[in-house]
VMD Tcl script that draws the C-alpha trace (Angstrom):
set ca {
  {239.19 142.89 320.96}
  {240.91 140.69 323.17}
  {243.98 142.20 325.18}
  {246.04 139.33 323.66}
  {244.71 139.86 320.27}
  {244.86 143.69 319.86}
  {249.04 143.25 321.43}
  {249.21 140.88 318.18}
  {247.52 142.96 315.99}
  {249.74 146.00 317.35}
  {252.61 143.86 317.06}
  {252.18 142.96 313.74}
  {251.38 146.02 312.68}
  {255.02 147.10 313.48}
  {256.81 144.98 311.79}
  {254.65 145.40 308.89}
  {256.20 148.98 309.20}
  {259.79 148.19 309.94}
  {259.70 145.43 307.51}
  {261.36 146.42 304.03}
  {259.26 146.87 301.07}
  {259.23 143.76 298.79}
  {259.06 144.55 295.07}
  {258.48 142.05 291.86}
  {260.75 141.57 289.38}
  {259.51 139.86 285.80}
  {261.58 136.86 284.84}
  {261.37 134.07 282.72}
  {260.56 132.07 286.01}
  {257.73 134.25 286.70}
  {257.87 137.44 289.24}
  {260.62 137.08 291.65}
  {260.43 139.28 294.51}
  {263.28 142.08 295.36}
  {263.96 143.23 298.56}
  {266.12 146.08 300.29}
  {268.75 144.86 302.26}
  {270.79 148.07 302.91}
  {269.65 152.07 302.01}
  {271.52 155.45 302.39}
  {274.35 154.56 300.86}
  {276.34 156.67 298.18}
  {277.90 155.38 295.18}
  {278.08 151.70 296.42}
  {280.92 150.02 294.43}
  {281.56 146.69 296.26}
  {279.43 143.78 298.08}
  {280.94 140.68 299.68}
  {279.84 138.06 302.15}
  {281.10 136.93 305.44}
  {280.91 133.53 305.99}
  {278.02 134.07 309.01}
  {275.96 136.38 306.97}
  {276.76 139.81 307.17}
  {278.07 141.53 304.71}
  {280.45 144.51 303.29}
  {279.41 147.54 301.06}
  {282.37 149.95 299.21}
  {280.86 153.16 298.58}
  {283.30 154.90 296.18}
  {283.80 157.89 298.38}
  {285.82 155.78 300.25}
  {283.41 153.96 303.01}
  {283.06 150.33 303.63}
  {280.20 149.24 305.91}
  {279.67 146.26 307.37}
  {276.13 145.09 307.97}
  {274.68 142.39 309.96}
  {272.88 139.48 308.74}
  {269.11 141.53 307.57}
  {271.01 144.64 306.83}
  {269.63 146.38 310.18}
  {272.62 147.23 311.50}
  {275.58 148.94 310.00}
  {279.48 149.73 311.46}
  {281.69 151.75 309.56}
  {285.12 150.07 309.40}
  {288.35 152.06 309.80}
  {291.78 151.91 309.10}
  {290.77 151.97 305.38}
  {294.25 153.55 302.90}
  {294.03 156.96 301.88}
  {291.42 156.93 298.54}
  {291.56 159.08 295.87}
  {288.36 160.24 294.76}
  {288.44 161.64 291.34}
  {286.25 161.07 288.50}
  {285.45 157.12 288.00}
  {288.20 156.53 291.18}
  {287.50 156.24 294.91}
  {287.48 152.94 296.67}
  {286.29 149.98 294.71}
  {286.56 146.63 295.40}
  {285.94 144.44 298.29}
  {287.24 140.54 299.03}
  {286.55 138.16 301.26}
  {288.84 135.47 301.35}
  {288.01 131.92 301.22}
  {289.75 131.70 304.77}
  {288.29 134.33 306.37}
  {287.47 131.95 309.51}
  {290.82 131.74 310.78}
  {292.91 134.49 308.83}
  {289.95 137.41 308.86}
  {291.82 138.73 305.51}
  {289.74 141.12 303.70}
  {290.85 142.76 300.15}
  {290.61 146.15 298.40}
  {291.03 147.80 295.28}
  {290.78 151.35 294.86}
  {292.49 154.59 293.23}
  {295.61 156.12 294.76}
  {297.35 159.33 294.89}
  {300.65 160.63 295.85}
  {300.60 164.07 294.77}
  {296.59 164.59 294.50}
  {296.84 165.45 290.71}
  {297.88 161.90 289.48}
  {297.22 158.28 290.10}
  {296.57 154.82 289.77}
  {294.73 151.31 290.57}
  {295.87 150.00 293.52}
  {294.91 146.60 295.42}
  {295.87 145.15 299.10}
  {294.57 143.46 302.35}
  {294.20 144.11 306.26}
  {292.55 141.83 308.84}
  {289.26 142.84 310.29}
  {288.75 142.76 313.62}
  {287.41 140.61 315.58}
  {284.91 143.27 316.96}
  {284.04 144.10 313.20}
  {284.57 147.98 313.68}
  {288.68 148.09 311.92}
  {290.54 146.84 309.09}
  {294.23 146.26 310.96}
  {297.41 146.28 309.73}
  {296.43 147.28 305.62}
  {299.20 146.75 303.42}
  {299.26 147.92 299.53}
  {300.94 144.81 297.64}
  {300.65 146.19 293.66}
  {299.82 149.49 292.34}
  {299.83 150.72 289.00}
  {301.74 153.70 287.35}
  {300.21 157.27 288.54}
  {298.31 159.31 285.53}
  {296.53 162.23 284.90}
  {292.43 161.74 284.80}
  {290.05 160.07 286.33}
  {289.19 157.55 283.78}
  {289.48 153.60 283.49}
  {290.65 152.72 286.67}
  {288.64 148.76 286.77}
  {288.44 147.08 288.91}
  {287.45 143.58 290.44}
  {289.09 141.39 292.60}
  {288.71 137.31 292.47}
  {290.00 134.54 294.68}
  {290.87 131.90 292.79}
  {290.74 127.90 293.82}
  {294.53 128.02 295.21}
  {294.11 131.43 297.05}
  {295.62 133.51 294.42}
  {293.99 136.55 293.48}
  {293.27 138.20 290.33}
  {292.27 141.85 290.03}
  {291.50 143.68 286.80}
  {293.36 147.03 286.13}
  {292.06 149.64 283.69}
  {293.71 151.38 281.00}
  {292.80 154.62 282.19}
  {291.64 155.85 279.09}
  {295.01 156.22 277.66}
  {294.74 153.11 274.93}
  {297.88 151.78 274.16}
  {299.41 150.73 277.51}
  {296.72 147.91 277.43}
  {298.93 146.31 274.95}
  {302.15 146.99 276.65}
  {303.16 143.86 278.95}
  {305.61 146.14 280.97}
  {302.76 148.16 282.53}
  {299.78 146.54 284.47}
  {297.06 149.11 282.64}
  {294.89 147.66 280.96}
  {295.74 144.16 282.19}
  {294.40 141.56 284.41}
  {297.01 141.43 287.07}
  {297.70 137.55 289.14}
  {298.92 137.80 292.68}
  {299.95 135.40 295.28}
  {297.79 134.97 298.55}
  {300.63 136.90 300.09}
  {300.64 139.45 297.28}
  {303.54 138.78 295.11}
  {303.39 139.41 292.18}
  {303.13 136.17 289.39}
  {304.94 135.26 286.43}
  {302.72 134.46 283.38}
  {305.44 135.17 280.85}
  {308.99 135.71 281.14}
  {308.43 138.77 278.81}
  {306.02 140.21 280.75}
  {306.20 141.97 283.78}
  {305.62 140.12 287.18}
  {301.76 140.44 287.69}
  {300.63 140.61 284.17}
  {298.51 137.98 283.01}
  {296.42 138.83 280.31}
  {296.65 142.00 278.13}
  {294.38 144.12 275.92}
  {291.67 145.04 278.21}
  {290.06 148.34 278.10}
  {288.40 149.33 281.59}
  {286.95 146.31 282.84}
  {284.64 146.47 286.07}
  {283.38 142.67 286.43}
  {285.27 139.73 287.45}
  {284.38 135.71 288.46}
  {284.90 132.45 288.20}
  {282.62 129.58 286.35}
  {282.25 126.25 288.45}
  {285.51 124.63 286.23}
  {287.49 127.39 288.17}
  {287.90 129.44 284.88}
  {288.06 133.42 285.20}
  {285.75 135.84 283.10}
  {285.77 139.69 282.84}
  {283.61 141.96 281.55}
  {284.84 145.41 280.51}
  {283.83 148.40 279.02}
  {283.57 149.41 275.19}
  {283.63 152.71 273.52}
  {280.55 153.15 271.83}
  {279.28 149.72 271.28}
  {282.14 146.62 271.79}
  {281.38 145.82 275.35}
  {283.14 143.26 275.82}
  {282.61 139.21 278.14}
  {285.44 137.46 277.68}
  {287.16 134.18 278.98}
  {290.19 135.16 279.70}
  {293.41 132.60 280.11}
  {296.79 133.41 280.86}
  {299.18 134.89 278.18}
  {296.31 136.15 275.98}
  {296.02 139.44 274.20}
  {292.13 140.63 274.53}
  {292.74 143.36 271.72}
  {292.00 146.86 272.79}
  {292.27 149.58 271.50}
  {293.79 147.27 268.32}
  {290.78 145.73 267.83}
  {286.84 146.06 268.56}
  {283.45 146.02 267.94}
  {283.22 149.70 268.86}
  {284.04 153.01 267.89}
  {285.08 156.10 269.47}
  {282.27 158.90 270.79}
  {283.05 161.06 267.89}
  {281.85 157.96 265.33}
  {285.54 157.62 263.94}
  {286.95 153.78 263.60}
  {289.30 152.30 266.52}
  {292.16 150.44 265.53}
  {292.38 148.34 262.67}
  {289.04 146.34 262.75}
  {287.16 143.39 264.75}
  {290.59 140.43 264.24}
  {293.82 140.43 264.09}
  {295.80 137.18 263.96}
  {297.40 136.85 267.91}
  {294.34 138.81 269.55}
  {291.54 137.19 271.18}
  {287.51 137.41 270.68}
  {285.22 138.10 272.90}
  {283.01 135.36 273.58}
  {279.74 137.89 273.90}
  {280.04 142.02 272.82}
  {276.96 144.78 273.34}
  {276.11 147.07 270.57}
  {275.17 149.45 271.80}
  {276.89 149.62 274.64}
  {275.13 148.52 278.11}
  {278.11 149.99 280.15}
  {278.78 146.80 281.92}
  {279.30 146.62 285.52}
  {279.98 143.97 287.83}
  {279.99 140.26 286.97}
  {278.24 136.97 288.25}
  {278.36 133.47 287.24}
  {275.43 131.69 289.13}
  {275.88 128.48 291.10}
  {272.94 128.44 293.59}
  {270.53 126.12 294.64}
  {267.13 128.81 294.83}
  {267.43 129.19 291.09}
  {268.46 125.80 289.11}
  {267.11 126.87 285.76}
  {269.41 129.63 285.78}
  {272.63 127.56 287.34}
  {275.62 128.61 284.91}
  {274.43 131.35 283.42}
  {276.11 134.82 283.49}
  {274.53 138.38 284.96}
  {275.90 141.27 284.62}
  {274.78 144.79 286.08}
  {274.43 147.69 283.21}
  {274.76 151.09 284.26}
  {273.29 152.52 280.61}
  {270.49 151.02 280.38}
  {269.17 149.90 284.19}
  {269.06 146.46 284.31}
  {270.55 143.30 285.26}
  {271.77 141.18 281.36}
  {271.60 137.58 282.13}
  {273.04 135.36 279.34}
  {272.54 131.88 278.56}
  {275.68 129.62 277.61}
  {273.44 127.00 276.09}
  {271.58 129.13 274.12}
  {274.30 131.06 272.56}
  {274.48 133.33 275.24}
  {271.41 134.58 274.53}
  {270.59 137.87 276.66}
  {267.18 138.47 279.12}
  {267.03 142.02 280.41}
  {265.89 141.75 284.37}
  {264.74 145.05 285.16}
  {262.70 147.04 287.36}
  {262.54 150.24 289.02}
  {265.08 149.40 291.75}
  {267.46 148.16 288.89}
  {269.06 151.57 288.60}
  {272.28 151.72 287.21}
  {273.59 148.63 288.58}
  {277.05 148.76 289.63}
  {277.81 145.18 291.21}
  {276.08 141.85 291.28}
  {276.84 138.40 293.90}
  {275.15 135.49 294.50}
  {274.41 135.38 298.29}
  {274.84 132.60 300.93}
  {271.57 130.79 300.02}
  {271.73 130.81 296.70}
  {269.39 134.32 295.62}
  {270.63 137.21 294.33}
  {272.00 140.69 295.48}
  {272.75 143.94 293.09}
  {274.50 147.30 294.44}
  {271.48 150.70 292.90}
  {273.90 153.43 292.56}
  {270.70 155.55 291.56}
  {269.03 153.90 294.98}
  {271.88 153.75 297.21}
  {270.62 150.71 297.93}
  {271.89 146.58 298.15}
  {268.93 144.75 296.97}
  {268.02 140.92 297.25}
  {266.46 139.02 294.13}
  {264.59 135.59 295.59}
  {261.71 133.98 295.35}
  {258.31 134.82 296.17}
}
mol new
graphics top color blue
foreach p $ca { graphics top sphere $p radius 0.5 }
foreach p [lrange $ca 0 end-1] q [lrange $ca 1 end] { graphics top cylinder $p $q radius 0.2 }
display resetview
């Protein structure tokens, strides 16, 4: 062989072994192909995209990463808060904000701790640097009451069209505060860009603007600028809903679940005052992370809604014009899917808590 031609060959035989492995996924557009972006990670919680590419990683431990452009390189960001890791709490979410190019604001959600024994949801922002290595200056803006357990914490953060920011607060697991307007558990909470807290009702406290949510873990907007959340059931009565400001979502009062021990919760499935969902799971697919798709590398599926299931393994994508009909996208790499984003050019990327892994669903 040729010197030329065996320093190709050798040469591509590198990359062939530095390149990720690509796996299929089987869709109702055919096999799509799903690729690693970023490995080794434990408990990812949160993904988000800068606008040149790279991209942030939570791991609930209390780690966020950021990773350039192809995932092969990786920097640790400090000046994180203090996280409190216990049970379904550690650090959660991750925002980018629309005007990251000149302010460099980034946001979190996680649980917090004064005394190590109790705590609560908690959001805020810093600034990244401009070297990408620290997140400056991180200020806590709301945080909820401090409890015992480590259940129900949410959470998901969401920028809306004016800069405001929503960000979904568990219950944690104590029922009845979600109906209580004093007390952001349970409650999807609106806050300035700034972090002040917003007035929905002048009975409610600052912040609160929806009630009756359970413990829910996905957040987004539709293309009309609306906001949907997904949240956990008991057994059965997962729960997407559109959620507006002002309206009670139900729980515990009403559901289409029951508890682990088979006995009823609440009074039924309605009650006059209470919304419905506008899709429920029975059985339960322990929802996780929430995606409304807009891109341009998948128009048949422009509109419709994924979420990431960490029961059954899979990735639910439902259909608003078919009655939000459900396809199950899964594979071996969809282990218990924790979050789901669509990605700069339009494919899309899942957090594997089983894989430790951010993976990228495109096209062959």
């Amino acid at each position: 062989m040729p010197p030329k031609a065996a320093s190709a060959a050798l040469i591509a035989l590198i990359a062939a072994l530095v390149a990720p492995p690509v796996a299929a996924l089987d869709t109702s557009l055919g096999a799509l192909s799903v690729t690693p972006m970023a490995q080794g990670l434990d408990e990812p919680w949160g993904l988000a995209f800068l606008p040149d590419g790279r991209f942030l990683v939570t791991e609930r431990a209390g780690r966020l990463t950021l990773f350039s452009e192809g995932g092969s390189a990786r920097t640790q960001i400090t000046g994180l808060p203090q996280v409190w890791e216990e049970g379904q709490g550690g650090l959660l979410d991750v925002l980018v904000t629309r005007d990251f190019a000149t302010s460099r604001r980034i946001w979190l959600s996680y649980a917090t701790s004064e005394n190590g024994s109790t705590g609560g949801t908690a959001t805020g922002f810093g600034t990244l640097s401009d070297d990408g290595t620290t997140l400056q200056d991180f200020r806590p803006v709301f945080t909820g009451p401090a409890t015992a357990g480590g259940r129900h914490f949410g959470s998901r953060l969401v920028e809306a069209a004016d800069g405001s920011v929503f960000v979904t607060f568990g219950e944690r697991g104590l029922g009845m505060p979600a109906q209580d307007p004093a007390v952001p558990m349970g409650k999807t909470i609106h806050l300035t860009a700034q972090g002040d807290a917003i007035q929905t009702d002048p009975a409610w406290a600052a912040g609160v603007y929806s009630t009756g949510h359970r413990n829910p873990q996905g957040a987004a907007l539709d293309a009309a600028g609306n906001l949907w959340v997904v949240e956990h059931g008991a057994q059965g009565g997962d729960e997407l809903n559109r959620v507006e400001p002002g309206r009670n979502y139900g729980w515990p009062v009403i559901t289409y679940g029951k508890d682990y021990d088979d006995s009823p919760i609440g009074i039924g499935t309605a009650q006059d005052g209470m919304e419905q969902p506008v899709h429920y799971w029975d059985p339960s697919i322990a929802p996780s992370g929430l995606m409304i798709y807009q891109g341009a590398m998948f128009p048949e599926w422009r509109g419709d809604v994924f979420i990431g299931s960490l029961k059954f393994d899979l990735v639910s994508r439902l259909d608003p014009d078919a009655a939000y009909a459900e396809e199950q996208l899964q594979s071996p790499q969809t282990g218990r899917v924790r979050d789901i984003r669509q990605g700069p050019d339009g494919a899309i990327w899942f957090l594997s808590v089983y894989d430790g892994a951010a993976y990228r669903i495109s096209r062959p």
